[in-house]
C-alpha positions in Angstrom: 29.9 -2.9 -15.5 26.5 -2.5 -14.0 25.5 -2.1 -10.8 23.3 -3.8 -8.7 20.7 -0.9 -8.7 21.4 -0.4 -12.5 20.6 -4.1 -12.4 17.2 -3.5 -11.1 14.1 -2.8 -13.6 12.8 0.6 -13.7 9.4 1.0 -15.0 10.4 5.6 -14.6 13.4 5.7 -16.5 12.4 9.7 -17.4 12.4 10.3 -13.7 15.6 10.6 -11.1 17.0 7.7 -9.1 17.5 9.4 -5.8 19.4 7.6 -2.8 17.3 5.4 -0.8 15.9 7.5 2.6 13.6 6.5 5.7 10.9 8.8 6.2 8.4 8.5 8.7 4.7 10.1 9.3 2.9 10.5 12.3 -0.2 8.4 12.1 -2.8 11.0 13.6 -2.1 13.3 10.4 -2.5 10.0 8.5 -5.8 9.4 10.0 -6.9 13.2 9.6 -6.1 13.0 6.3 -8.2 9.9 5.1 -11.6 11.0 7.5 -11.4 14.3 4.9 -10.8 12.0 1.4 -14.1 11.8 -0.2 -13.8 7.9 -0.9 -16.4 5.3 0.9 -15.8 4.4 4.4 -15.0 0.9 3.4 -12.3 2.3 1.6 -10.8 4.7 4.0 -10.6 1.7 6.6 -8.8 -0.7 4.2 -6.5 1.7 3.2 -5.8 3.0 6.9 -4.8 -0.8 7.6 -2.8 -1.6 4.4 -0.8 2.2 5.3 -0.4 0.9 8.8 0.5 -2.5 8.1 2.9 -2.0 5.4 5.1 1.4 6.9 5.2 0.0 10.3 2.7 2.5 12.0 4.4 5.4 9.7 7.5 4.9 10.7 8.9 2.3 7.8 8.6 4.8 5.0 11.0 4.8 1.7 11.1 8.3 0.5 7.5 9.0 1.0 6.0 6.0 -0.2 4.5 4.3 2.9 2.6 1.1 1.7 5.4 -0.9 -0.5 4.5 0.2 -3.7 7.3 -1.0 -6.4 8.8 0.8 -10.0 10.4 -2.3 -11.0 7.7 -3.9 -12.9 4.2 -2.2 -14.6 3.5 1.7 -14.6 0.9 3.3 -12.5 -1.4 4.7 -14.2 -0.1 7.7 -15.9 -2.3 10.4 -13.7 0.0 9.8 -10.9 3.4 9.9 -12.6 3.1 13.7 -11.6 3.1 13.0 -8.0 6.5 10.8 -8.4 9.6 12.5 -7.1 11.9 9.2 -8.6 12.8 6.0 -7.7 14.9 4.3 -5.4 16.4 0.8 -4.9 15.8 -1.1 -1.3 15.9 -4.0 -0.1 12.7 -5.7 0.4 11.4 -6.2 3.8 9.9 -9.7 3.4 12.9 -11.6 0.9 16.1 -8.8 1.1 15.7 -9.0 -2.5 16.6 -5.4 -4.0 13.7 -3.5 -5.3 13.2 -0.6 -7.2 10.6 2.1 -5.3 8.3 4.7 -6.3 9.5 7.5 -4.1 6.5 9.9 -3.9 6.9 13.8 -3.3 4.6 13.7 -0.5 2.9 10.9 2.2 -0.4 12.8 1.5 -0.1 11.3 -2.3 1.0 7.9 -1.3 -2.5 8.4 0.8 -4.4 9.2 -2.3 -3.1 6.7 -4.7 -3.5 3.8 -1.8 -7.1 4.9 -1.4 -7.5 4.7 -5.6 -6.6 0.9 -5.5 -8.3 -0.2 -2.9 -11.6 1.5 -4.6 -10.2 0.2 -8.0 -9.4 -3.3 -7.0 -12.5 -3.6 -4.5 -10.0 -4.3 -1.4 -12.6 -3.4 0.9 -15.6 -5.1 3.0 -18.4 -4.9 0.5 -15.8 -5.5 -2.7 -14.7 -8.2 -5.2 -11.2 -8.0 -4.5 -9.3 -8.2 -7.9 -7.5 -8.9 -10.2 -5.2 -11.1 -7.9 -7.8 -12.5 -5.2 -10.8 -12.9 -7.1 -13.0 -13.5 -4.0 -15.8 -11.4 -2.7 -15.1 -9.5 0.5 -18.4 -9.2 2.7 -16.8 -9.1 6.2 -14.3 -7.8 8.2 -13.1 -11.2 9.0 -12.6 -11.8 5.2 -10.6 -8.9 4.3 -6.9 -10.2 5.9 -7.1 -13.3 3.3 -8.2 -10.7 0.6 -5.4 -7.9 1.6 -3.2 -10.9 1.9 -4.1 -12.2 -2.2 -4.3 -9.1 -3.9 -1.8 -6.8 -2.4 0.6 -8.6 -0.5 1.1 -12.0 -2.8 -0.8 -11.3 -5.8 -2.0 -15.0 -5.8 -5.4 -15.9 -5.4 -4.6 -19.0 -3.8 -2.5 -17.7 -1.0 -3.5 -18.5 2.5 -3.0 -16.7 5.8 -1.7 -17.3 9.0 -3.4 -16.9 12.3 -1.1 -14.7 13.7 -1.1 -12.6 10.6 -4.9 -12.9 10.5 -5.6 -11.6 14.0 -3.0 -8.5 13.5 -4.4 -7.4 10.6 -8.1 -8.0 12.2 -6.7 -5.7 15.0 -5.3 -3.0 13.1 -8.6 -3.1 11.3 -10.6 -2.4 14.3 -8.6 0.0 15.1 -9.5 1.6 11.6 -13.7 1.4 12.9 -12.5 2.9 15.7 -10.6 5.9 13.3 -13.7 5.6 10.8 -16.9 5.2 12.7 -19.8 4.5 11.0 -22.0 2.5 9.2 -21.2 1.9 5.3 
């Protein structure tokens, strides 16, 4: 008989299915770390927000990975398998559904690979946020419905709420505030 994690797709077979931990990160390294990646300014505010927003101000982490990212459907793109430690099954935040996690060796990777899809999909003010939202980002005041379609719904017809709007537009100023500058 199967278990309910066996249950559970797993995109990493080849790698270990380790037990389920909470780790957390202060959010000063977090913020050192993206001022020093060499990605656009856009970028590293986007990504600062989604890492906020989605580990709970670093302190909702599931072995290392800190912005929700899931081994229970596609791959990532074979580059980063090396940065994988395994996979775990949670349940989700939003539904309780179990999930099956990428557990990263290290929050500094998480960092990195957030960073590579926000530049890839253009989830950042000055992007074409795709494949999901397929809208143009030009302002900050576009970017929750953007962040809200391509990474959190993956349905470019999803709306926002105000509440949710104004967070997120907070947590992005915050991110100007991090990354100052004009880009």
């Amino acid at each position: 008989m199967l278990t309910s994690q066996q249950q559970v797709h797993n995109a990493y077979p080849e790698l270990p299915e380790l037990p389920f931990a909470r780790t957390t990160v202060a959010m000063d390294e977090v913020v050192r770390y993206i001022g020093r990646a060499a990605v656009d300014l856009q970028v590293k505010r986007a990504a600062w927000v989604i890492f906020n927003n989605e580990s709970g101000s670093g302190r909702k982490g599931i072995n290392n990975n800190y912005t929700g990212l899931q081994a229970d459907g596609g791959r990532q793109l074979p580059e980063w398998t090396q940065f994988f430690a395994g996979t775990c099954v949670h349940a989700e935040n939003m539904t309780g559904k179990l999930r099956r996690f990428i557990c990263f060796k290290s929050w500094t990777s998480c960092v990195d690979l957030v960073c590579e899809k926000v530049r890839a999909r253009g989830l950042h003010v000055g992007g074409y946020a795709h494949p999901y939202a397929k809208m143009l980002v030009s302002t900050a005041d576009e970017w929750p419905l953007a962040y809200r379609r391509e990474w959190v719904t993956g349905d470019s017809h999803a709306s926002i709420s105000a509440a949710e709007k104004a967070s997120l537009l907070s947590q992005y100023a915050t991110a100007v505030h991090h990354f100052p500058g004009n880009s």
